[in-house]
C-alpha positions in Angstrom: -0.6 25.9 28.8 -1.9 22.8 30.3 -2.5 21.2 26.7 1.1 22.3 25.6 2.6 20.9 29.1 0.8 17.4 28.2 2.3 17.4 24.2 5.8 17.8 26.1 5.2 14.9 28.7 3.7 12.5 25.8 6.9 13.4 23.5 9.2 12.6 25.9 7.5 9.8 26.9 8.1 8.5 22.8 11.6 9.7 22.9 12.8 7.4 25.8 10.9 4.6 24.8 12.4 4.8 21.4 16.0 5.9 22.3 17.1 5.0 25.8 16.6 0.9 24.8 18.9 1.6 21.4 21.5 3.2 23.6 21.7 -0.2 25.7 21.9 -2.3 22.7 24.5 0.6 21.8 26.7 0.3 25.3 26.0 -3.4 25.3 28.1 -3.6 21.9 30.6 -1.1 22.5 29.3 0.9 19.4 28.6 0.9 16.1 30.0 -1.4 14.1 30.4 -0.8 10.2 27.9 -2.4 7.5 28.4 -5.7 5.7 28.8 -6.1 2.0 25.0 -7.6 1.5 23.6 -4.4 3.4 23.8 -2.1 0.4 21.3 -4.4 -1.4 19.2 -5.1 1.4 18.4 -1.2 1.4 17.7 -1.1 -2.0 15.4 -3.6 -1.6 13.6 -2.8 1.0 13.0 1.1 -0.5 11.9 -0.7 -3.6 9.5 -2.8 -1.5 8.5 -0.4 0.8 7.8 2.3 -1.9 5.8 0.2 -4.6 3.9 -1.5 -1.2 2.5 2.1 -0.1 1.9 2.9 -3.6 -0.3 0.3 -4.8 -2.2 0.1 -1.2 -3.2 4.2 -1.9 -4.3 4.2 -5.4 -5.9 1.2 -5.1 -7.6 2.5 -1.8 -9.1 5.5 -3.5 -11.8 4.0 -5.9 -12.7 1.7 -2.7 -12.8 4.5 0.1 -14.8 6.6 -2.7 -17.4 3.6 -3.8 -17.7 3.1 0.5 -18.5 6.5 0.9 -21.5 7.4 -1.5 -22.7 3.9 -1.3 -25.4 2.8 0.9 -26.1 -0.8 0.9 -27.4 -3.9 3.4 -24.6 -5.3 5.0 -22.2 -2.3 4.5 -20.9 -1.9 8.2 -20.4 -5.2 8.0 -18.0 -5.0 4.9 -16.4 -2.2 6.3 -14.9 -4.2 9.2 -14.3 -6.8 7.6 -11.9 -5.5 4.8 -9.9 -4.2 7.9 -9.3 -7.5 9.2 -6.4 -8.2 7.1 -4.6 -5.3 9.3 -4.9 -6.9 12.0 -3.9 -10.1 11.7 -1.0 -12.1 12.7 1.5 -11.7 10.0 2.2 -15.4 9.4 -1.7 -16.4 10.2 -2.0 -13.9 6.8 0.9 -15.5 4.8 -0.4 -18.8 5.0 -3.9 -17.7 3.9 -1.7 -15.7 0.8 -0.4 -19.3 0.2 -3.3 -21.0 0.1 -4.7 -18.3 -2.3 -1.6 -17.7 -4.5 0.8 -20.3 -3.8 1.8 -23.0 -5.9 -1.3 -25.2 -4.5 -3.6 -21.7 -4.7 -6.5 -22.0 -5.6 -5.7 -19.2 -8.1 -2.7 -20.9 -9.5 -5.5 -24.2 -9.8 -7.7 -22.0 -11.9 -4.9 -20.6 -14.0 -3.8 -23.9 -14.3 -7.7 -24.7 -15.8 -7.4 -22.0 -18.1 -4.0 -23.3 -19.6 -2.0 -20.4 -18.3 1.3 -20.2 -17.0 1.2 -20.8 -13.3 2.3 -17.5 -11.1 4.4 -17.6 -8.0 3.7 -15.7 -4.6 7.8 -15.9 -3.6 10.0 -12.7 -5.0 9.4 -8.9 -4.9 6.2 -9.2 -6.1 4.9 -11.8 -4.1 6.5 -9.1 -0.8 4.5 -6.5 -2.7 1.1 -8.4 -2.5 1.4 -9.8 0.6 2.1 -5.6 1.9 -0.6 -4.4 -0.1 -2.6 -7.1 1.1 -2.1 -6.2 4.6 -2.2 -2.1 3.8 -5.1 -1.5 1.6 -7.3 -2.0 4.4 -5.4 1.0 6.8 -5.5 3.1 3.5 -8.5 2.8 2.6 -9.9 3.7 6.2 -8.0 6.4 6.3 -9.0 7.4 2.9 -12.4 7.2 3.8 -12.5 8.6 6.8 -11.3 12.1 4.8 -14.2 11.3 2.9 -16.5 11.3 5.8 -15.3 14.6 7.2 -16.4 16.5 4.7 -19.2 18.9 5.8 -22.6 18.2 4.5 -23.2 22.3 3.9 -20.5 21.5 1.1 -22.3 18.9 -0.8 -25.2 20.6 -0.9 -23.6 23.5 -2.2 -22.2 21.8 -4.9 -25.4 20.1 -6.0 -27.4 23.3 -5.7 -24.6 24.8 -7.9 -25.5 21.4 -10.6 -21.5 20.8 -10.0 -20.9 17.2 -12.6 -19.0 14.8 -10.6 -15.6 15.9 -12.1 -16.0 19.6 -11.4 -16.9 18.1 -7.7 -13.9 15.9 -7.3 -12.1 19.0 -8.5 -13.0 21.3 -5.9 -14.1 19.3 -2.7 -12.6 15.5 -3.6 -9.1 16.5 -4.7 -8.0 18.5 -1.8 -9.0 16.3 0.5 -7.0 13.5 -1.0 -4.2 16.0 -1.4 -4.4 16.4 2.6 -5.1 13.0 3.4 -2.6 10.7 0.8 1.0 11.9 2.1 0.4 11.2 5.3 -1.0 7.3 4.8 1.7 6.5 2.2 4.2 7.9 4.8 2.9 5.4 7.3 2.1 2.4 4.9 6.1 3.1 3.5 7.5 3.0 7.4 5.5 0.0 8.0 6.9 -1.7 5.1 10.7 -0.4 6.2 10.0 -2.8 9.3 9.2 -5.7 7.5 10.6 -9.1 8.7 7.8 -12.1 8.7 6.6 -11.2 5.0 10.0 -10.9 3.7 11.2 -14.1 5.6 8.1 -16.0 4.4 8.5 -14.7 0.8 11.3 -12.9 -0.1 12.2 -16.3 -1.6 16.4 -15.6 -0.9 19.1 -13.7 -0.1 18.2 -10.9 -3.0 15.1 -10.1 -1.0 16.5 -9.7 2.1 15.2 -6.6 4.1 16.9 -4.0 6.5 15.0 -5.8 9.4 15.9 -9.0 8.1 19.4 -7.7 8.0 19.2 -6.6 12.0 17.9 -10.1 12.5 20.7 -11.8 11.0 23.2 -9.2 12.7 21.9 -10.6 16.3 20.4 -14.1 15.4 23.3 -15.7 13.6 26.2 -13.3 14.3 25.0 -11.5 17.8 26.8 -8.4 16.3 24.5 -6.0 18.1 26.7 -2.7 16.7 25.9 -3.7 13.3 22.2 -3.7 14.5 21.9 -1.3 16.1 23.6 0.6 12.7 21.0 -0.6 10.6 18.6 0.2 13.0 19.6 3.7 12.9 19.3 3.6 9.4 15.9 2.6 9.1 15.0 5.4 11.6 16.7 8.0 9.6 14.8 6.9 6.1 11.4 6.9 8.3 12.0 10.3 9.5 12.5 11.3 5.4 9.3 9.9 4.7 7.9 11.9 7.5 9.4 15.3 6.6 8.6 14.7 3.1 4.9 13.7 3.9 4.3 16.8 6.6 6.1 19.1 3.5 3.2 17.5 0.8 -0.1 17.5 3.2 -0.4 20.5 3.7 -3.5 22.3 2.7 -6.9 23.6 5.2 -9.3 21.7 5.9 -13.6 22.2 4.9 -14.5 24.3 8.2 -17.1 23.6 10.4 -20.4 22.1 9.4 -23.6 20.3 11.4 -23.0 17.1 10.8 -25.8 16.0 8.9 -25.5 13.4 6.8 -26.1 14.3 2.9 -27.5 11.8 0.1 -24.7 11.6 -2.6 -26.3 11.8 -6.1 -22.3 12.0 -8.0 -22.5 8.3 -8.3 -26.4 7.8 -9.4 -25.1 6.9 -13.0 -24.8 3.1 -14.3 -21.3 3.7 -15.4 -20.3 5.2 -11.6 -22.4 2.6 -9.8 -20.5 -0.1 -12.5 -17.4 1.3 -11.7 -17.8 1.9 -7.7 -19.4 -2.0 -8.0 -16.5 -3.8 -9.3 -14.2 -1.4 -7.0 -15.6 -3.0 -4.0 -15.9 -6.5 -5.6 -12.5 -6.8 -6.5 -10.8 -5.5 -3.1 -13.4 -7.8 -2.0 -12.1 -10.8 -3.2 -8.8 -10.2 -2.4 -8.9 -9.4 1.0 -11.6 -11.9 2.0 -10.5 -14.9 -0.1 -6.9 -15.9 2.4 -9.4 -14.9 5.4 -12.2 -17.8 4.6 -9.3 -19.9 3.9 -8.1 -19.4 7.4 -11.3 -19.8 9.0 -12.1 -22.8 7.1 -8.9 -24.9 8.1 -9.1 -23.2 11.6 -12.8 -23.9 12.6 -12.0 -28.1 13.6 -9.1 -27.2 15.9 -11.7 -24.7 17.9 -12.5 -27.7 19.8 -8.7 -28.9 20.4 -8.5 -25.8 22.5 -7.5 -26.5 26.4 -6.6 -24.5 29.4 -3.5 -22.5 28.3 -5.4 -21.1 25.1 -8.0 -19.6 27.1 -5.3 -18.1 29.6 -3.5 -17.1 26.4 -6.6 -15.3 25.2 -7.3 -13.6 28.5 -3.5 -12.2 28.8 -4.1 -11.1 24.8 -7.3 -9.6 26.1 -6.0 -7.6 29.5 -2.8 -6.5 27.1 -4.7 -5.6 23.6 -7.1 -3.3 26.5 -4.4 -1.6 28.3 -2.6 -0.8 25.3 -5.0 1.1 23.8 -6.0 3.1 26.6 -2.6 4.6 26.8 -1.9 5.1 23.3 -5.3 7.1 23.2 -3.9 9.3 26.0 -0.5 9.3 24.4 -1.6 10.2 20.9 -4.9 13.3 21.9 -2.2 15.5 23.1 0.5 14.5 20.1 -2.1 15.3 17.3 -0.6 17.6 16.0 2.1 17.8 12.7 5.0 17.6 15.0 3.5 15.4 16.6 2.5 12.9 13.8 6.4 13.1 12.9 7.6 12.4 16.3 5.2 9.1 16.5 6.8 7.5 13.8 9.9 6.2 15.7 7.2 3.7 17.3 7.5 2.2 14.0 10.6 2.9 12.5 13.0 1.5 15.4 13.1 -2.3 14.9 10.9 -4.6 17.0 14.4 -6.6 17.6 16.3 -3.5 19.0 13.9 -2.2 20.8 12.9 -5.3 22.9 16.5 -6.4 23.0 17.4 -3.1 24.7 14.3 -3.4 27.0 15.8 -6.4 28.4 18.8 -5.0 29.1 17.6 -2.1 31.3 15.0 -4.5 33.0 17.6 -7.3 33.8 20.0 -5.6 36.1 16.7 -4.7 38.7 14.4 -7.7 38.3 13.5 -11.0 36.3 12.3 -9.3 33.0 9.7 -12.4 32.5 8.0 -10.9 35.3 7.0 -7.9 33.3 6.5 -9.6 30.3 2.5 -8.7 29.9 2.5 -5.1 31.0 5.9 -4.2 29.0 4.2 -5.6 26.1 1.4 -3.7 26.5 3.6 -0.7 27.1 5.8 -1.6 23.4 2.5 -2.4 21.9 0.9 1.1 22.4 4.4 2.5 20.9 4.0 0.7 17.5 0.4 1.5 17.3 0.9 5.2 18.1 1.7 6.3 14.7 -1.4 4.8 13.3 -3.9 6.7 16.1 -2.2 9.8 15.2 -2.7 9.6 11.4 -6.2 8.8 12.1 -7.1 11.6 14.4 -4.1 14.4 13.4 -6.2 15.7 10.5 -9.6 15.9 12.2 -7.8 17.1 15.5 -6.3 20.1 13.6 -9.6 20.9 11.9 -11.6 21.3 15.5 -8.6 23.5 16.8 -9.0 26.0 13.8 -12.3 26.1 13.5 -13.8 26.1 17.1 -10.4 27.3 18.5 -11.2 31.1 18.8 -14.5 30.2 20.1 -13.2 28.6 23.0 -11.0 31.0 23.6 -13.7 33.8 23.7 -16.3 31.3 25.8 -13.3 30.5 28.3 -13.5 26.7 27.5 -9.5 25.6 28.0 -8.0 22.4 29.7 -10.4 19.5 30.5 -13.6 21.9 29.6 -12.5 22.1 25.9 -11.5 18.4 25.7 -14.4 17.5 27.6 -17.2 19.7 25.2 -15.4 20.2 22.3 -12.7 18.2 21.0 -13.8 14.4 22.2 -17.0 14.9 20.7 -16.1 15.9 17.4 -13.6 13.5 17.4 -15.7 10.5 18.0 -16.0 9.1 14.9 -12.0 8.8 14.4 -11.2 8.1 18.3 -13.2 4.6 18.0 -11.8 3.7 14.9 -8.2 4.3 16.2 -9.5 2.7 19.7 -10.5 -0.4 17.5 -7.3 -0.7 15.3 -5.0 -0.4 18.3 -6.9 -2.4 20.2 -6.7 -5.5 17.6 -3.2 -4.6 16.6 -2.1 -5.5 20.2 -3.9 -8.6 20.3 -2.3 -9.8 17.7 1.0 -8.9 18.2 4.2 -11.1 18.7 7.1 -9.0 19.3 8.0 -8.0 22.9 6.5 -11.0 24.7 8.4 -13.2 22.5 11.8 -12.3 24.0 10.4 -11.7 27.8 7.5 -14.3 27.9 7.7 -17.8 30.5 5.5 -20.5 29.8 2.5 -19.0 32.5 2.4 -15.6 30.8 2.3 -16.5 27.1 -0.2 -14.5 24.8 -2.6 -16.1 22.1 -0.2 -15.6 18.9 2.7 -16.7 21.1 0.3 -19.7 21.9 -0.2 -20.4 18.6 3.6 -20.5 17.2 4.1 -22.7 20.0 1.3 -25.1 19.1 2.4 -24.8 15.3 6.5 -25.3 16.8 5.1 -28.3 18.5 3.4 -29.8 15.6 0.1 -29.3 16.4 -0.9 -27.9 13.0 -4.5 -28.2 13.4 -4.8 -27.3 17.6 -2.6 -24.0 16.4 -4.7 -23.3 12.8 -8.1 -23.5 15.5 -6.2 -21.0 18.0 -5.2 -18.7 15.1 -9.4 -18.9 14.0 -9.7 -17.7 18.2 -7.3 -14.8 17.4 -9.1 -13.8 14.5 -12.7 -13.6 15.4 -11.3 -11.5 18.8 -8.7 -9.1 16.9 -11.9 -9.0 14.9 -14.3 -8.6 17.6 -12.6 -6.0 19.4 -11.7 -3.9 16.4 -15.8 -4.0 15.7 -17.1 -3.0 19.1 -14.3 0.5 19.0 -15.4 1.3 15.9 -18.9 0.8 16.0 -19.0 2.6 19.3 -17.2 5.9 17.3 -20.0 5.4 14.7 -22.9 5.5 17.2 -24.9 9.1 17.0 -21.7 10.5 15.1 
C-alpha cells in the first residue's frame, strides 16, 4: 500500500508539472487558436525526422551494445563513457563540433574533396538525421547494453554447456531481450526527436525543415500567438503518447529470472570474423562520436584560461542544479517504474520546453519575482525532462526484481522501506548510477528554463556560454563550453562508475 500510495503522489506530481503550466499559457491566450497553413508540413517533417532519427540510432546501437558486451579490453570503461558524452552535451556546443566534422570546411568534406568526390552537406533532413543519431546512439546503445548486461550468467552457461552456435544463442537468449528492450528506446529516442528545436534551427537549412517545436517557437517568438502554441504543443503530446502506447503494446515479453550475478566469459564472439566484425562496430561509432568532441576540446582548451569570476559562479549554480535535479528525479522515477509509469513520464518530454516554462512564469509572477526562483525551478523542470530517460533505464530491471523476488518478500514480510532497502536498491544498482549519471549531466547542460527566468547573478554555465558567444567572445565562450564538457562528463562518470562498483 505504501509503494502504491507513493506511484500516486509521484504521478501527480508529473501531471501538474506538465498540465497546470499549459493551462496558463491556455487562459493567458483565451484558447486555442487554429493551425497555420505551413503547420501541416512541419508535422510531416518532423515524423519523418523523428522516425528515421530513432531508427538509425537503434540498429546501429545493436552491433555496438553487442561488441561492448562480450568484449573485454584496456581502456573499455573508459570508452563506455565516453561514447555517452555526445548525450550530454549542449546541443549547439554539438552542432558546431558536427560542423567542423561535416560542414562545408569539415574535415570530412576536406578529405572527400582529396579524393575528388563530390562534396556532401550537413544542412537538410539528412544533415537533422545525423546530427539526432549523433546525439542518440549513445542513450541507445546504453540502454541496449544494459539488457545485455542483465542477463543471468546461469543462462550463458547453459547455453554453452548445451554447444548452442552463436545464432541458435541470439535466437533464444539475444532476441528476446532486444524484443523487450528496442520499443521502449526507439519510443524515447522518437519523443526526443518530436522536441527538437536547436538541431533543426541550426540545420534544417529552411522553411521545409521546420519542426513542430520550431513551429511553437515561431507561434510566440515572432507572432506571440500563444493559442496557436499551445495547439501545437498539444499536438506533439498527443503523437508522444502514440509512440508510448504503441511501444508498451510491442515490449512486452518476461524477463530471464533471477540469477547470482556472476559474471560469465563469453566465448560467442572468440571467432576472427565476430571479433572483425564486433572491431569495426566499435571503431566506426568510434569515430563518429569522438571526432566533433576532440574538435570541441581542441578549439576550447586556449579560452580555459580566459575564464573569470562569473564562469566559476556559473559552474557552481550548474553544479548545485545538475545535483538537485537528480536526486528528485531518482525519487520521482523508483516509485513510477512501472509500464504505466514509463508512459506517464513521457509528457516530461513531449510538452515543449517553450510552453512549459512560459506557463511557469505565469503562475510564478502574480506571487513573487520569477528570477528569484530561477535555479531551483530549473532544477525542478530539469528533473521533469530527464524523468523519461531514468524510467527507461530502470523500468525493465525494476519489473524483473518485483516478479522474481516479489513472492519472496511477501512470504519473508519484507514490504515498504525493508524491501527497497534489501531488495530492490541493490539489484538495481547497476541501472540507478547510470540513470544518476545521465540525469545528472543532462541538467548540467541544459538551457531551457533558466533562459526565460535567469538575471545576470544567477546565470548557469551553458547560459554563460551563449552569453559569452552573444557577446563575441568566441574563444572565452568555446573555453567555457570545454568547462561544461569535461563536468557534464565528469559527473556522468563518477554515477555510473559508482552503479558499476561490486555490481
Amino acid at each position: 500500500m505504501a509503494r502504491r500510495s507513493l506511484a500516486l503522489i509521484a504521478a501527480a506530481a508529473v501531471l501538474a508539472l506538465t498540465l497546470v503550466p499549459v493551462a496558463a499559457v491556455l487562459i493567458r491566450a483565451g484558447g486555442l487558436s487554429a493551425f497555420a497553413p505551413g503547420d501541416g508540413q512541419a508535422l510531416r517533417f518532423t515524423l519523418v525526422q523523428a522516425t528515421l532519427s530513432a531508427g538509425f540510432s537503434v540498429l546501429f546501437a545493436v552491433p555496438v551494445a553487442r561488441a561492448l558486451a562480450r568484449r573485454n579490453f584496456p581502456g573499455r570503461g573508459l570508452l563506455v563513457a565516453l561514447l555517452g558524452a555526445p548525450f550530454i552535451l549542449p546541443v549547439i556546443v554539438a552542432v558546431l563540433g558536427l560542423i567542423a566534422t561535416f560542414g562545408s570546411n569539415g574535415i570530412v568534406n576536406r578529405g572527400l574533396a582529396a579524393l575528388g568526390l563530390p562534396e556532401m552537406t550537413i544542412y537538410g533532413l539528412h544533415g537533422v538525421v545525423i546530427a539526432h543519431v549523433f546525439f542518440n546512439l549513445p542513450l541507445a546503445t546504453r540502454l541496449v547494453l544494459q539488457g545485455w548486461l542483465a542477463m543471468p550468467g546461469e543462462r550463458l552457461r547453459l547455453a554453452a554447456s548445451l554447444g548452442l552456435s552463436p545464432w541458435a544463442m541470439f535466437r533464444t537468449l539475444e532476441a528476446p531481450m532486444l524484443a523487450r528492450i528496442l520499443p521502449g528506446a526507439f519510443a524515447v529516442i522518437f519523443v526526443i526527436c518530436l522536441s527538437s528545436f536547436a538541431v533543426a534551427l541550426t540545420l534544417g537549412g529552411g522553411p521545409r525543415a521546420t519542426t513542430v517545436e520550431l513551429a511553437i517557437y515561431q507561434a510566440m517568438r515572432f507572432d506571440f500567438d500563444l493559442g496557436r502554441a499551445a495547439s501545437l504543443s498539444l499536438l506533439q503530446l498527443a503523437l508522444a503518447v502514440a509512440a508510448g502506447l504503441v511501444a508498451l503494446r510491442l515490449s512486452g515479453g518476461a524477463s530471464f529470472g533471477a540469477g547470482l550475478d556472476r559474471r560469465v566469459a563469453r566465448w560467442d564472439g572468440r571467432g576472427l570474423v565476430a571479433r572483425l566484425l564486433d572491431g569495426g562496430a566499435i571503431l566506426i561509432v568510434a569515430l563518429f562520436l569522438l571526432t566533433p568532441l576532440t574538435l570541441v576540446a581542441l578549439r576550447g582548451a586556449p579560452g580555459l584560461l580566459q575564464q573569470g569570476a562569473g564562469t566559476l559562479e556559473a559552474a557552481w549554480h550548474s553544479l548545485s542544479v545538475a545535483l538537485a535535479s537528480t536526486a528528485l528525479c531518482l525519487l520521482w522515477a523508483l516509485p513510477l517504474a512501472t509500464r504505466r509509469g514509463e508512459l506517464l513520464g513521457l509528457l516530461g518530454i513531449a510538452i515543449s520546453p517553450l510552453v512549459l516554462g512560459t506557463g511557469l512564469f505565469l503562475l510564478v509572477r502574480p506571487v513573487m519575482n520569477p528570477f528569484a526562483l530561477a535555479l531551483p525551478v530549473t532544477a525542478l523542470v530539469n528533473a521533469l525532462v530527464s524523468l523519461p530517460f531514468a524510467l527507461r533505464i530502470l523500468r525493465p530491471e525494476a519489473e524483473a526484481i518485483r516478479d522474481d523476488f516479489g513472492r519472496l518478500a511477501g512470504s519473508l514480510g519484507l514490504s515498504g522501506w525493508a524491501w527497497t532497502r534489501w531488495v530492490l536498491l541493490p539489484r538495481l544498482k547497476r541501472p540507478l548510477g547510470f540513470a544518476a549519471g545521465l540525469t545528472a549531466a543532462l541538467s548540467m547542460g541544459d538551457l531551457g528554463v533558466i533562459a526565460l527566468f535567469a538575471d545576470p547573478d544567477r546565470a548557469t554555465l551553458p547560459l554563460q556560454v551563449y552569453r559569452l558567444m552573444g557577446s563575441y567572445q568566441m574563444e572565452a565562450a568555446q573555453g567555457a563550453a570545454l568547462l561544461l564538457l569535461m563536468a557534464s562528463l565528469a559527473l556522468f562518470w563518477l554515477f555510473d562508475r559508482g552503479g558499476r562498483v561490486g555490481a
